[in-house]
C-alpha positions in Angstrom: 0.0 0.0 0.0 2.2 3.2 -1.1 0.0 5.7 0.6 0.6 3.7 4.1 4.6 3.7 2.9 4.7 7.3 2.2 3.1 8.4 4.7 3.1 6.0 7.8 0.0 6.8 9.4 -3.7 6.8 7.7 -6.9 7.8 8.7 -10.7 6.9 7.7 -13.7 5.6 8.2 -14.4 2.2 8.1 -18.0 0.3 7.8 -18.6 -2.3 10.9 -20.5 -5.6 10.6 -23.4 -3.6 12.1 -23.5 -1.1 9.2 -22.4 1.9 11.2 -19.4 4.1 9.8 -16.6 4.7 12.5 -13.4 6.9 12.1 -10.6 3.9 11.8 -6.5 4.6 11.3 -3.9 2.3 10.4 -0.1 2.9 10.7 3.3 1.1 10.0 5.5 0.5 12.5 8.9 -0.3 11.1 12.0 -1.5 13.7 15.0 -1.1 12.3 16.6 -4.8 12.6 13.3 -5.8 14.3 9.6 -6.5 13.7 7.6 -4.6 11.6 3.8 -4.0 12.9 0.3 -2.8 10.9 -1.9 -1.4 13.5 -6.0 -0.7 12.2 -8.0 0.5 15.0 -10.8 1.8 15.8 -11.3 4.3 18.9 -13.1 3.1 21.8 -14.9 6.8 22.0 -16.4 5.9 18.3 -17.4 2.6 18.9 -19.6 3.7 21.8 -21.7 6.1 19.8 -22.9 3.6 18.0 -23.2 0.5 20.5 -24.6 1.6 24.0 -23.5 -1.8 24.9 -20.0 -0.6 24.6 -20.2 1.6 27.8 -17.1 2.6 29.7 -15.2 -0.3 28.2 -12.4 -1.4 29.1 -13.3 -0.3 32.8 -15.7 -1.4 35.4 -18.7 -3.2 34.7 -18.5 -3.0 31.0 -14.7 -4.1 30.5 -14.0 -8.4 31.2 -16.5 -10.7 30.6 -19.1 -8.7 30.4 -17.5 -7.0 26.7 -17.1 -10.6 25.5 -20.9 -10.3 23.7 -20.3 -7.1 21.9 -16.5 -7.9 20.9 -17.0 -11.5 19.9 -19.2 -10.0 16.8 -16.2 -7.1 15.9 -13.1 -9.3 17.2 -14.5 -11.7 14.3 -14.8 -9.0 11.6 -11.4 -7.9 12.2 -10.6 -11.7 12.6 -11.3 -11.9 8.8 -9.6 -8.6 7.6 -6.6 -10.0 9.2 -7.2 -13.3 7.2 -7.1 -11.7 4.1 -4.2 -9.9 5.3 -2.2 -13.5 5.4 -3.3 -14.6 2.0 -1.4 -11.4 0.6 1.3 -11.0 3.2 2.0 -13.7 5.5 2.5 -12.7 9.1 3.6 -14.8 12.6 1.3 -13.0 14.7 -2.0 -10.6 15.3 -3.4 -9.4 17.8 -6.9 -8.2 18.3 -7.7 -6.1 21.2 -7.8 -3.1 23.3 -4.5 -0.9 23.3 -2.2 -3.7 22.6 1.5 -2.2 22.9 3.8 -4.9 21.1 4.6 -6.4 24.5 3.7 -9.7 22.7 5.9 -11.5 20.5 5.4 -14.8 18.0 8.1 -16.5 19.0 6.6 -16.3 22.9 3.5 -18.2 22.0 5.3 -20.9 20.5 2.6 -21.3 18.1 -0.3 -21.0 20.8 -2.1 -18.6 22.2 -2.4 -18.1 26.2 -5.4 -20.5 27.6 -6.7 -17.1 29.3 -7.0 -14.7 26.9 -8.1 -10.7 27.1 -7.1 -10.1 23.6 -7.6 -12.3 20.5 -5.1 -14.1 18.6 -4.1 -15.0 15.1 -1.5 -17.5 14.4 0.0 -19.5 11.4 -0.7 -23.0 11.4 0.0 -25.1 8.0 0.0 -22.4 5.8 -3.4 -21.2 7.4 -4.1 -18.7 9.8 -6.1 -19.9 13.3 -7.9 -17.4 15.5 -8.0 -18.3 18.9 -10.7 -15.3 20.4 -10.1 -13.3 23.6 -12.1 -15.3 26.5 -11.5 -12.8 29.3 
């Protein structure tokens, strides 16, 4: 993508499985000698304007299990962008979550993802990629 090359940070809207437009960004985060990172996200503040459900997530009541109903439905959507991701650029590892800060790394997991998880996960395996969905 040339525009993300040239200029290392993008910003949109993008169209959610519910049919509500949200501003989105993506960026490139290149390490020199290290691992290279594509972060999309989508801010928590627009999310809640269009699902009530969303509250005050990540904190209190509406952050843990309780978010597991309302992320399971996005965490899936953007389970599948990253899938076609792979197809065109294969990767070791996504992530799919709130504010996740690169503290992760593929060759951690091994190949699998954490049994408790607050974040989803998308892994290689056989040429295929396997999501393994936040359950926390």
């Amino acid at each position: 993508m040339s525009s993300l090359a040239e200029f290392g940070h993008l910003q949109g809207t993008a169209t959610l499985p519910s049919g509500h437009r949200v501003v989105c960004g993506c960026l490139a985060i290149r390490e020199d000698g290290g691992t290279d990172w594509l972060v999309f996200y989508l801010p928590v503040g627009a999310l809640s304007r269009v699902d009530a459900e969303i509250g005050g997530f990540p904190f209190g009541q509406d952050g843990g299990a309780a978010s597991l109903d309302w992320r399971r439905t996005l965490d899936n959507w953007l389970a599948a962008i990253g899938t076609d991701i792979f197809e065109e650029v294969p990767f070791l590892l996504g992530l799919i979550g709130f504010e996740l800060s690169g503290e992760t790394y593929a060759e951690q997991l091994n190949g699998h993802a954490p049994e408790e998880r607050w974040e989803g996960y998308l892994l290689p395996a056989g040429g295929r990629l396997r999501f393994d969905p936040a359950n926390r």
